[in-house]
Structure formats: structure tokens, C-alpha cells
C-alpha positions in Angstrom: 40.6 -29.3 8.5 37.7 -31.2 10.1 35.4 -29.1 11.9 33.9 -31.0 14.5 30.2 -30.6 14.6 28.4 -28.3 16.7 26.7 -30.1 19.7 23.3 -29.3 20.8 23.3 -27.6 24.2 22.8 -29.7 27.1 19.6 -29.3 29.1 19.4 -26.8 32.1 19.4 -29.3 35.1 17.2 -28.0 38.0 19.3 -27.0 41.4 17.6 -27.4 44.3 16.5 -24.1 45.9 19.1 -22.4 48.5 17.5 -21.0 51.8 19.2 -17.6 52.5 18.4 -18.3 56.0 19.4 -21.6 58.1 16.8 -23.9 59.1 15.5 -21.9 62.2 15.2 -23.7 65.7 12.7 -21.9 68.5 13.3 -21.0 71.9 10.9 -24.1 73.6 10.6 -27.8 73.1 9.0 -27.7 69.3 6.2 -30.3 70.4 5.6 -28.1 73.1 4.5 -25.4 70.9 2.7 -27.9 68.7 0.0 -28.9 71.7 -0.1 -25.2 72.4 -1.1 -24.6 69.3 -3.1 -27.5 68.5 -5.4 -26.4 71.6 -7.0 -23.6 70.3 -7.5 -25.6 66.7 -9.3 -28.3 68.3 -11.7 -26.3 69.8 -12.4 -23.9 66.7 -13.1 -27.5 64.5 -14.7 -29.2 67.4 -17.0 -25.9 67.7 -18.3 -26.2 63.7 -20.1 -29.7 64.9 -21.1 -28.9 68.3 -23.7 -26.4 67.6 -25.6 -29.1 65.2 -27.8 -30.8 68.1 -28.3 -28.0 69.8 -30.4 -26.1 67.5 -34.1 -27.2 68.2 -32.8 -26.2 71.9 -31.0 -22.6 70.5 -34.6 -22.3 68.4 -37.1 -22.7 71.8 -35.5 -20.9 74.3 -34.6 -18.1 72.0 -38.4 -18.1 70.2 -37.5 -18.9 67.0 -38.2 -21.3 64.4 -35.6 -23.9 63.3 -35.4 -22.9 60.1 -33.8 -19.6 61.5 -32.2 -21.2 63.9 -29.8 -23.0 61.1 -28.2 -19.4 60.5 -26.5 -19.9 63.6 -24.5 -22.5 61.8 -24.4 -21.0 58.7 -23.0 -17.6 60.0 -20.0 -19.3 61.3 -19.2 -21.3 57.9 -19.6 -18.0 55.8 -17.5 -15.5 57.5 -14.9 -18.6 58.8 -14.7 -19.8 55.2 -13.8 -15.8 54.3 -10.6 -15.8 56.5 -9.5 -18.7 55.9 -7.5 -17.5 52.6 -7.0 -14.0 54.1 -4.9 -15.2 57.1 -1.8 -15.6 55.2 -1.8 -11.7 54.2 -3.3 -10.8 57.5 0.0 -12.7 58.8 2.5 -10.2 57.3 0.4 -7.0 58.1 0.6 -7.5 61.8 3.2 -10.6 62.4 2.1 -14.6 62.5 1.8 -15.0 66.3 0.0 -11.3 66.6 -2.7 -12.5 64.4 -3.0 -16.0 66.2 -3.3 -14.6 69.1 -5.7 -11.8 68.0 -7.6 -14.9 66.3 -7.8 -17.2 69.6 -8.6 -13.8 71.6 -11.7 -13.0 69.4 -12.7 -16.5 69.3 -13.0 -16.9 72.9 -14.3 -13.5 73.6 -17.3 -14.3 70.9 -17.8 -18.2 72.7 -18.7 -15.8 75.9 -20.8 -13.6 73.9 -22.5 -16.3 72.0 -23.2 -17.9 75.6 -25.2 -14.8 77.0 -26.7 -13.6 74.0 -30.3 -12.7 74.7 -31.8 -13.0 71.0 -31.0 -15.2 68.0 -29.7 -11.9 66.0 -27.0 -11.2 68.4 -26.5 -15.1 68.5 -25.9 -14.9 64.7 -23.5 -11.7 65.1 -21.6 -13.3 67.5 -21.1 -16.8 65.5 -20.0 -14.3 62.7 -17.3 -12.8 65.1 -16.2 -16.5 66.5 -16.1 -17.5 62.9 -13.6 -14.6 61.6 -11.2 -15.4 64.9 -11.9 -19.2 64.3 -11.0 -18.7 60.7 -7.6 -17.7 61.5 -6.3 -20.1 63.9 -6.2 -23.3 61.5 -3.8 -21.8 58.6 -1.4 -20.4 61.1 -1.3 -23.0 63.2 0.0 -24.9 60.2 2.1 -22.6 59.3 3.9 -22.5 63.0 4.4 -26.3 62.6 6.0 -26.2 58.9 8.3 -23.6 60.1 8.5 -24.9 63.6 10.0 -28.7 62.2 12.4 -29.4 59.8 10.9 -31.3 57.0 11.7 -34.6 58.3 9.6 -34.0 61.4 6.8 -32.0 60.2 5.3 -35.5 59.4 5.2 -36.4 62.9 4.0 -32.3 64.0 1.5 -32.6 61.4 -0.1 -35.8 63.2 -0.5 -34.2 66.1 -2.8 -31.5 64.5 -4.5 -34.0 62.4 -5.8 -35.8 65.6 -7.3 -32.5 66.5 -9.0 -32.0 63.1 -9.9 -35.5 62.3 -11.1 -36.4 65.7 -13.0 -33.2 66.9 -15.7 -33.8 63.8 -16.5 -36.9 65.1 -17.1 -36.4 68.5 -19.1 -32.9 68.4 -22.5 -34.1 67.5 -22.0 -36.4 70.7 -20.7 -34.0 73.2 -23.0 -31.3 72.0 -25.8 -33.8 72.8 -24.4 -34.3 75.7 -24.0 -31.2 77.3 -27.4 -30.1 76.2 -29.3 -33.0 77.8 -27.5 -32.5 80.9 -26.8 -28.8 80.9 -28.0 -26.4 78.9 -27.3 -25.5 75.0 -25.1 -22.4 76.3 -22.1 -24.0 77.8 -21.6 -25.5 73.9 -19.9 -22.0 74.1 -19.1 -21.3 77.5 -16.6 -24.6 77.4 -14.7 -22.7 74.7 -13.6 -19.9 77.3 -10.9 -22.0 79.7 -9.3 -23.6 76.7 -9.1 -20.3 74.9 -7.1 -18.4 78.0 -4.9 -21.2 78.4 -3.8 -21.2 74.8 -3.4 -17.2 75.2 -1.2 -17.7 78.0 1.2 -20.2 76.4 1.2 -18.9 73.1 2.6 -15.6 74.3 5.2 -17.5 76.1 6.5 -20.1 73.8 5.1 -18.8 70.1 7.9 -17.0 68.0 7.6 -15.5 64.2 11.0 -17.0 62.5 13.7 -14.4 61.6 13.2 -14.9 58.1 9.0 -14.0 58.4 10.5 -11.5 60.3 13.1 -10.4 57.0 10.2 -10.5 55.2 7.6 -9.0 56.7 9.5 -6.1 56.8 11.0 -5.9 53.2 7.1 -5.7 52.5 6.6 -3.1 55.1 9.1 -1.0 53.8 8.2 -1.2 50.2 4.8 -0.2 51.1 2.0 -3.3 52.1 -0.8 -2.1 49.8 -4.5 -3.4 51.0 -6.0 -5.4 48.3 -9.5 -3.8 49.3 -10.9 -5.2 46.2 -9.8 -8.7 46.4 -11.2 -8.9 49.9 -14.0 -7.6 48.8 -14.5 -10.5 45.9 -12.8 -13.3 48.2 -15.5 -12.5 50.8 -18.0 -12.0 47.8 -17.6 -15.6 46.0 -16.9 -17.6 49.2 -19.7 -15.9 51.6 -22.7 -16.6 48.8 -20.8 -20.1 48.0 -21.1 -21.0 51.5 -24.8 -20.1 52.3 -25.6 -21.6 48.4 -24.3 -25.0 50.2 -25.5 -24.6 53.6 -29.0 -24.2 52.2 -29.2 -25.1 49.1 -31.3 -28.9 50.0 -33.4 -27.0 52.7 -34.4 -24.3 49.4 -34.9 -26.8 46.9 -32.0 -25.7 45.3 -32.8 -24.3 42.0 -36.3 -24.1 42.5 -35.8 -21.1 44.8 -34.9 -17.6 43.9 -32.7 -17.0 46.9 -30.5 -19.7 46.1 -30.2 -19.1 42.3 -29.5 -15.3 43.6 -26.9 -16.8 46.1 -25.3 -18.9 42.9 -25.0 -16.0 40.9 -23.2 -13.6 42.9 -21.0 -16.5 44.2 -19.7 -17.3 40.6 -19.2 -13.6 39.8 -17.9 -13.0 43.1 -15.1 -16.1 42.4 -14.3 -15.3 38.6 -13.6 -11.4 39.5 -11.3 -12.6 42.5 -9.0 -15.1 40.4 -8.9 -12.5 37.4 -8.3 -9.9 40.2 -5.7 -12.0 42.6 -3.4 -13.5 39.3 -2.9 -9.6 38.5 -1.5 -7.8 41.6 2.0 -7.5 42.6 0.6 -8.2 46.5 -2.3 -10.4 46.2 -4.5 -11.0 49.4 -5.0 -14.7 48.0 -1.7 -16.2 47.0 -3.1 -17.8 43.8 0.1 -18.3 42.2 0.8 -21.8 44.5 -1.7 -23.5 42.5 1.2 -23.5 39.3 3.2 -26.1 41.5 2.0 -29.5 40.7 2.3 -30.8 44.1 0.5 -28.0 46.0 -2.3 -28.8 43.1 -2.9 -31.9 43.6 -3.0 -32.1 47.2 -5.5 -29.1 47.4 -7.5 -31.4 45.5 -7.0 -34.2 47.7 -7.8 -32.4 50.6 -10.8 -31.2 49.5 -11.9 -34.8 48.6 -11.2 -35.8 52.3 -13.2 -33.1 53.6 -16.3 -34.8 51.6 -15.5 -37.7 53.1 -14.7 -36.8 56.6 -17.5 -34.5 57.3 -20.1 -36.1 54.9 -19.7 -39.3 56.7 -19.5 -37.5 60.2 -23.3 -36.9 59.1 -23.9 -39.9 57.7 -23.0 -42.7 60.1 -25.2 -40.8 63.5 -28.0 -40.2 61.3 -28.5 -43.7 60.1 -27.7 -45.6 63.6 -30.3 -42.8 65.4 -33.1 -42.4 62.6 -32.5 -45.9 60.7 -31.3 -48.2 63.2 -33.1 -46.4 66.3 -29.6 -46.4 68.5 -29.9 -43.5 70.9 -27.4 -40.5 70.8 -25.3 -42.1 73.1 -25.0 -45.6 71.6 -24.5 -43.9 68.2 -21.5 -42.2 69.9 -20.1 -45.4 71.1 -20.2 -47.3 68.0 -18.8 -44.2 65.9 -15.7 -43.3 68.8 -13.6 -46.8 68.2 -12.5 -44.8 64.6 -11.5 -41.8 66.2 -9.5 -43.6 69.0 -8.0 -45.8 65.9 -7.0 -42.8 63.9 -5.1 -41.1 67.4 -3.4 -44.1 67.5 -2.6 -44.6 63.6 -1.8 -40.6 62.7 1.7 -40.8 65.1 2.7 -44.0 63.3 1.8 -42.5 59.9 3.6 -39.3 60.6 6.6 -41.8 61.8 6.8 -43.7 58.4 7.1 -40.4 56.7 10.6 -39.9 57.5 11.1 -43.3 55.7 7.9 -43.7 52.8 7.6 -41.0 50.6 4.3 -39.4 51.4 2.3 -40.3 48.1 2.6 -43.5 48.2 1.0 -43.7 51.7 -1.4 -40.8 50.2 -2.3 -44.0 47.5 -2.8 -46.3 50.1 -5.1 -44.4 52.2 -7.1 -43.6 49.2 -7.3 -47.4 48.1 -8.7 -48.2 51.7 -11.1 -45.6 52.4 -12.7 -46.3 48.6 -12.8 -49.8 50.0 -14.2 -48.3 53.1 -17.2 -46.3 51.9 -17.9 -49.2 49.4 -18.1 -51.7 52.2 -20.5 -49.9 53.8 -22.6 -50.0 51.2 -23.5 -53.8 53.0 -25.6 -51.7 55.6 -28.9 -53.4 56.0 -31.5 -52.9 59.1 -30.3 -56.1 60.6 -26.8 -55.7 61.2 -25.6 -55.7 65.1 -23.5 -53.4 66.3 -20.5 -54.5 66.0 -20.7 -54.1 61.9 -21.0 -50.7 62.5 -18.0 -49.7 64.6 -15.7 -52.2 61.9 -17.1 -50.2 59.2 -15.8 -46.9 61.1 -12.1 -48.3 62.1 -12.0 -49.7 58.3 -13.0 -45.8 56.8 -10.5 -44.2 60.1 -7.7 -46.7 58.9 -7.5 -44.9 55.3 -8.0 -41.4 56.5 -5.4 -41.8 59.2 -3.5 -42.2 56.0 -4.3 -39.5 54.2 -4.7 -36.4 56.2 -1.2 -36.0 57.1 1.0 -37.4 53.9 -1.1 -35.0 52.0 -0.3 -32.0 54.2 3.6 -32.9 54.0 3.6 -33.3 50.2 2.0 -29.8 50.0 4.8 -27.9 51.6 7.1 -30.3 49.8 7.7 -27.4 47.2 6.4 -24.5 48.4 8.8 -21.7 49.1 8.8 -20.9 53.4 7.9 -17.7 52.9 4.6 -18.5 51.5 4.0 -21.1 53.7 1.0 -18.7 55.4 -0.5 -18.4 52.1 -0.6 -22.2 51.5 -1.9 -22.8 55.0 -5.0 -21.0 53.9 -5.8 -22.8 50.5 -5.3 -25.8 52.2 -7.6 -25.2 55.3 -10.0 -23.7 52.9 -9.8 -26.7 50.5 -10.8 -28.9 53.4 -13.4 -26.5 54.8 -15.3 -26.2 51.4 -15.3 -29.7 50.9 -16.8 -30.4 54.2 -19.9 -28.3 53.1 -19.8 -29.8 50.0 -20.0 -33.2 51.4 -22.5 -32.0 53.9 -24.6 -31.1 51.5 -24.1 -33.9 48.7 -25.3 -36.8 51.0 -28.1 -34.4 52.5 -29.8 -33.9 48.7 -28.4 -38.0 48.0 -30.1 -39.3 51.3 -33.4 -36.8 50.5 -33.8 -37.5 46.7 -33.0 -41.3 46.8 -35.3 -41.5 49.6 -38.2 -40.8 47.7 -36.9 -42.7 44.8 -36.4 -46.1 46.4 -39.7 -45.6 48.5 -41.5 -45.3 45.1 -40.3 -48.5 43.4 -40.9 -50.5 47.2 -44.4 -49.3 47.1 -45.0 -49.9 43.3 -44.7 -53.9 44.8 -47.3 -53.1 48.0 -50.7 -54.8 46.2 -52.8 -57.4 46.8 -51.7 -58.6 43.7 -48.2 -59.7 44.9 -48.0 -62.7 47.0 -45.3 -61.7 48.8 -47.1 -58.2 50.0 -50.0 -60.6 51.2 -48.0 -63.0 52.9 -46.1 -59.7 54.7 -49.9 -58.4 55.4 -50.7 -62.0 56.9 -47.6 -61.8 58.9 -47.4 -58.5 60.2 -51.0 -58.9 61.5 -50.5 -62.1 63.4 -47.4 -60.0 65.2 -49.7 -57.3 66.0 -52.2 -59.8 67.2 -49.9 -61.8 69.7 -48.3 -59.0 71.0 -52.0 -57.2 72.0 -53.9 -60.4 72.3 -56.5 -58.6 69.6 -56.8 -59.4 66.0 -54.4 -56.7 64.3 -55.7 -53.8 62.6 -52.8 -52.2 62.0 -50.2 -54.3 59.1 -50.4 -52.0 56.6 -48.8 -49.0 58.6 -46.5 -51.5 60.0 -45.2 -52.4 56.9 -45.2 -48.9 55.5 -43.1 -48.5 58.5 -40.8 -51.4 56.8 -40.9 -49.8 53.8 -39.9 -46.3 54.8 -36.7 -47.7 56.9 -35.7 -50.0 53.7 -35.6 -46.8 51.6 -34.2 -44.8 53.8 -31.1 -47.5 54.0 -30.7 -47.7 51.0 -30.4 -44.1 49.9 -27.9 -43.9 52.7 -25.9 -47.0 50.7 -26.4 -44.7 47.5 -24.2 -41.8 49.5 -21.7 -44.8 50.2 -21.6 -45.9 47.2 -21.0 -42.5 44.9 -18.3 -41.1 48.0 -16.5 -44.8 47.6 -15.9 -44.6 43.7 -15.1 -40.8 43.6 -12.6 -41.4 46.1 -11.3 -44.3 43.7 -11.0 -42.2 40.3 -8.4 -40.4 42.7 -6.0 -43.0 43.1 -4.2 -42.5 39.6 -3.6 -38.7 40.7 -1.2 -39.7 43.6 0.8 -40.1 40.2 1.1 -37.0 39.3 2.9 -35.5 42.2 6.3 -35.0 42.1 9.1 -37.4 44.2 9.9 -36.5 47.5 12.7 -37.6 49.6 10.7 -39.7 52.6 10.3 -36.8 55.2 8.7 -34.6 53.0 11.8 -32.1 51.4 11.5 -31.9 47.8 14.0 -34.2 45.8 17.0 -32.4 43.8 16.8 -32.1 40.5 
């Protein structure tokens, strides 16, 4: 008898994940609660650029220096940087709309105290305070929305946040100016105080927890919510030092400078004990076990990428119009806001196309037109008029419109609802550490360059070159026309010359290497996983 041959088992096919609990719909109109809680979030992002321009102001009145007047800044970064991937655990301890609201309470409370503080010490304590509350309100706010919107409408919910974090960068430095020419550097806070009450008062009224955070949140109760004391303690370890190593890092000379080599050291110990510690506890303050979905991967890494971007070139483009171009503050604005008015417009439309694109292929597009972007820009020169410099901004707004959103959507794609707290946070962190690093990048690019290029210019500046003479010649017959004297002063003008050439083109340089890292990233759109347009993970 023929015995029929045994047949290799078939392979497991995937199923796609069954929610125990119904997709949840809230009391209020859901884009009601998404400007709510969109409020608070653009003031707590607006408030990490404001302060910038008013530190020689903050320094005088308060009688110190400037270089101690920079902790003001750097005391927010550290201890908001800390939160950030606490708030998801905070979340469950004391429910997601108790710790918002604790978070926007403490954050306007501190903006008053911040405003009235006699010295620069309490100043600093107070930025620490508003940084903890101001930590908080970004990853829950996020969370709200995923759980708020079904998947094919957190595209659109995630567009309206995104004009609050893309936007509020951009117009800070401009508005900070503002209101300390005009006013005085204290209402930089003061202005934080109406929004902050208003988002109280709505947020109690129309701000739920979902019934299965609720399910949740008291399964972990009752088995007994353990504080992870030490992996705060290492978290707040390995991101404070990491923070203050790139906050001052340039201003230190970097590795020339004991503090910073100290501040190195006990951020990479601080780091390595905090994964080792985190990847081994049954309740981990840091959810570190997201990072194992390839999605939620990728687009932490793309996140932090467009945090380089987005505030390194929020520092770039003012500085080189004001110190380069000599625009004022104000005319600097002007040419910088037609991007941020182009990405308000863009981010609905974006959000809108997710319910029909699959979000990394718009993630790929935005990445090909911002490299294009930063590149472009690398055709900066100190004749160009001004309308070269606001195309230049709509061309880099285009491609970040179409980034910041898609990549938010394709990280929840996968990731179960009840950790959607804990994703909140990497993802808010992944942004806020690449904004320092981007900060800091260009700041050591535009300083080190500088000195480079204006090196090799003046290796050319002898009598020996024609050209120099003929510059000489020229710049001396200016000087004598425009004070009817022979001119006695061409060589500083020309060093003047020199200077501003060098300084453009270590400002290109910082173009240039932002433009082709932001290119090596296209082929990782690749790796993410397909998506059904809208955002929902595809079946397997």
C-alpha cells in the first residue's frame, strides 16, 4: 500500500490582533478635544524657543553674566527631556488626563513664578519646574489623539498637533524679540498664564481616560504598581548629563573641558545602566520593549532626524539673515513665517491623503524634498534678495509638512493601545533629543568652518595676488567717494568681506551635511512594514 508522503507543515500565518474592547468614542466633538489639547502643547514647544532672545535681557536685569544666563535654557531641556519617557508610567499611576492636567497646572503655575522671580537661581528652579510640567503635556497629548481617533482619522488629528509643534519653533525667536523690545523679558512667561487656565478649564470638561486605560490601569493597580526608583534614577541620570553635554558642549570646547568630559561620562553610564535595567523589569518606567517592532524603530529614528532638521534650521536660517545678511529681527521673521503659514496649510492636506496613501510613501517623499531642500540652500551667497530666502523656507516647510505627521501615524501603526502612553514618550523624546542635537551640530559646524574657510580666504589677502590689489584699489576709491577723503580704511573693509564670505559658507557646510544625512534616509522608508492607507496595520 502506498503511503503517501508526509507533507511539511504549513507556515503559521499571522492574525491580525483582536481588541478586547470596541473602538472607544468620547463624550465631545473629537476635534474639539484635539484643540483643547493642542493649546497647552503649543505653548510648552513655543516656550523652549522664546526664552533664546531674551537672555542678554534675563542676564542685565538679573546681574548676571550670559554665560549663566544660558542655564535658564538649559534647565528646562534637562529636566523636560527627563519626563518625557516617564509620562507614559506616570499615566497609569494616577490616570492620563490626571497627569495632563497636573502637567498643564505646574506648567502654568512655574510661567508665573518664572515671571516674578527676583534672582537668576530661582529663575533656573522655576524653568526646572516648568520643564517637568512641560515635559508631560506632549506624550499625552498624543496619546489622547491616538485613542481619541480611529486610525483612519488620527492622520488628520495628528496634523493638527503637528502645526502646533512644527510652527511654534519657528515663530519663538520672533515673538520673544518682540515682546522684549516692546515689553519687557517677563511676560515671555507671563503670556503662558491665560492659555494655561483655559486649557485647565476645558480639559476637565471634555478630556476622558478610555475604558480600556481605565481596565488597565487598574489590573496594574491591583497587582501591585511597583516604582521603578532605579530606572528613574538612571533615565534622569543618562538624559539630564546628555542634555547639558549638548547644550554646552560648543560653548566648553567640548572635549577640551573637564566638565563636559565629566558630563559625557556619567551620561553614558547613566544610559547603559537604564537599557540593562529597563529590558529586565516586569513594570519598566521606560517601555523599552516598543523598540522590537520594526515600524515603531524606524520612525523613532525618523523623528529624531526631523528634529535636527527642524530645530537646527530654526537656528540657522535667523542667524544668517541677522548676522550674515544684516536683516533686522523683524525682517528675518518675515522672510522665515511664509514656511510656517505653508506647512498650516499643507499638514491638513497631508493628514487627508493618509486615509488614501500609505504613510511611508509620503514619509519618502518628504524626505526626498527636504534633502533637496537643505541642499538647495546650500546656493546662499551675500547677494541674494529676499525673496530667495523665503523660497528656500516654503521649499524645506513643503517636505516637513510631509514628514511630521505620516511618521507619527506609521508609529502607532503596530503598537498595541495600551502602550500607546509609552510610545508617546519615545517618540516626543526622539524629537526632543534631536533638536539639541541639531542645535548643537550646526553651532560647532558654523563655529569650526568659520575659522576654516576664513583661513584659506586670507591665505589669498597679499600684495602678491592681483586680484587682492585690485580689491584694495577698489575698496579705497569706495571709501574715498563716499567721504570725499582719500580712503584709509580697505583693508578692514575687505576683512569685513572676508569674514561675511566665511561665515556663508560655513553656514552652506551645515546645509550641505543636514541635506545628505537626510538623503541616506530615504532607503529606510523601506524597511517599515505596509499599512492600510489610514494608518491600521495591514493583516497578515
Amino acid at each position: 500500500m502506498a503511503v503517501a508522503a508526509e507533507q511539511p507543515p504549513e507556515p503559521a500565518v499571522r492574525e491580525p490582533r483582536h481588541d478586547p474592547h470596541p473602538q472607544w468614542r468620547p463624550k465631545y466633538n473629537p476635534w474639539l478635544i484635539a484643540l483643547t489639547v493642542t493649546l497647552a502643547s503649543f505653548m510648552e514647544v513655543l516656550d523652549t524657543s522664546i526664552a533664546n532672545v531674551a537672555l542678554p535681557h534675563i542676564a542685565g536685569n538679573l546681574s548676571a553674566s550670559e554665560d549663566e544666563a544660558t542655564w535658564v535654557l538649559t534647565s528646562y531641556l534637562v529636566s523636560n527631556a527627563i519626563i518625557l519617557p516617564l509620562s507614559g508610567w506616570f499615566s497609569f499611576l494616577i490616570g492620563r488626563k490626571n497627569f495632563y492636567m497636573v502637567c498643564v497646572l505646574m506648567f502654568t503655575l512655574s510661567s508665573f513664578a518664572c515671571g516674578v522671580a527676583p534672582s537668576l537661581g530661582l529663575l533656573v528652579f522655576f524653568r526646572v519646574l516648568q520643564g517637568i510640567g512641560g515635559g508631560g503635556l506632549q506624550p499625552s497629548e498624543q496619546a489622547i489623539l491616538a485613542d481619541t481617533f480611529p486610525p483612519r482619522q488620527r492622520g488628520m488629528a495628528f496634523a493638527i498637533y503637528g502645526i502646533a509643534v512644527v510652527t511654534a519653533p519657528a515663530i519663538g525667536p520672533t515673538l520673544g524679540g518682540w515682546i522684549t523690545d516692546n515689553f519687557d523679558w517677563r511676560w515671555i512667561f507671563f503670556i503662558n498664564i491665560p492659555v494655561g487656565i483655559v486649557s485647565l478649564f476645558l480639559t476637565s470638561f471634555m478630556v476622558e481616560d478610555p475604558p480600556y486605560f481605565v481596565t488597565e490601569r487598574d489590573e496594574r493597580r491591583s497587582r501591585g504598581l511597583r516604582v521603578d526608583y532605579w530606572g528613574i534614577i538612571f533615565v534622569a541620570i543618562g538624559l539630564g548629563f546628555l542634555q547639558i553635554l549638548l547644550d554646552k558642549g560648543e560653548r566648553d570646547d567640548w572635549w577640551s573641558s573637564g566638565f563636559i568630559r565629566t558630563c559625557a561620562l556619567l551620561s553614558a553610564a547613566g544610559l547603559i545602566l537604564a537599557i540593562y535595567w529597563e529590558l529586565r523589569q516586569k513594570d519598566p518606567v521606560v517601555d523599552l520593549s516598543l523598540l522590537k517592532d520594526r515600524n515603531f524603530a524606524v520612525a523613532g529614528g525618523l523623528m529624531f532626524m526631523v528634529g535636527v532638521v527642524l530645530l537646527g534650521s530654526t537656528v540657522l536660517l535667523p542667524q544668517y539673515l541677522q548676522l550674515v545678511m544684516g536683516y533686522t529681527a523683524t525682517q528675518a521673521g518675515m522672510a522665515l513665517s511664509p514656511g510656517g503659514l505653508l506647512v498650516m496649510f499643507m499638514l491638513p492636506f497631508v493628514g487627508k491623503s493618509l486615509g488614501k496613501i500609505e504613510a511611508r510613501w509620503i514619509i519618502g517623499l518628504g524626505l526626498v524634498i527636504t534633502s533637496l531642500a537643505l541642499i538647495h540652500m546650500t546656493t546662499f551667497d551675500t547677494q541674494m534678495d529676499f525673496s530667495h530666502a523665503v523660497y528656500a523656507r516654503c521649499f524645506q516647510a513643503a517636505g516637513l509638512a510631509c514628514l511630521f505627521v505620516p511618521i507619527n501615524t506609521a508609529a502607532y501603526a503596530f503598537v498595541p493601545r495600551n502602550k500607546n502612553n509609552a510610545a508617546s514618550g519615545l517618540i516626543n523624546l526622539a524629537r526632543n533629543i534631536g533638536g539639541s542635537v541639531g542645535i548643537s551640530l550646526v553651532t560647532t559646524i558654523l563655529a569650526r568652518r568659520a575659522q576654516f574657510h576664513q583661513s584659506r580666504l586670507i591665505e589669498n589677502a597679499t600684495q602678491v595676488n592681483l586680484n587682492f590689489r585690485h580689491a584694495v584699489d577698489s575698496a579705497g576709491a569706495i571709501i574715498a567717494r563716499q567721504n570725499g577723503l582719500p580712503g584709509n580704511g580697505s583693508y578692514a573693509l575687505i576683512m569685513r568681506s572676508i569674514e561675511q564670505q566665511a561665515n556663508t559658507l560655513s553656514y552652506i557646510d551645515c546645509f550641505y551635511v543636514m541635506g545628505v544625512a537626510f538623503g541616506i534616509l530615504i532607503p529606510l522608508v523601506f524597511l517599515m512594514k505596509k499599512t492600510k492607507p489610514g494608518g491600521a496595520a495591514a493583516a497578515h
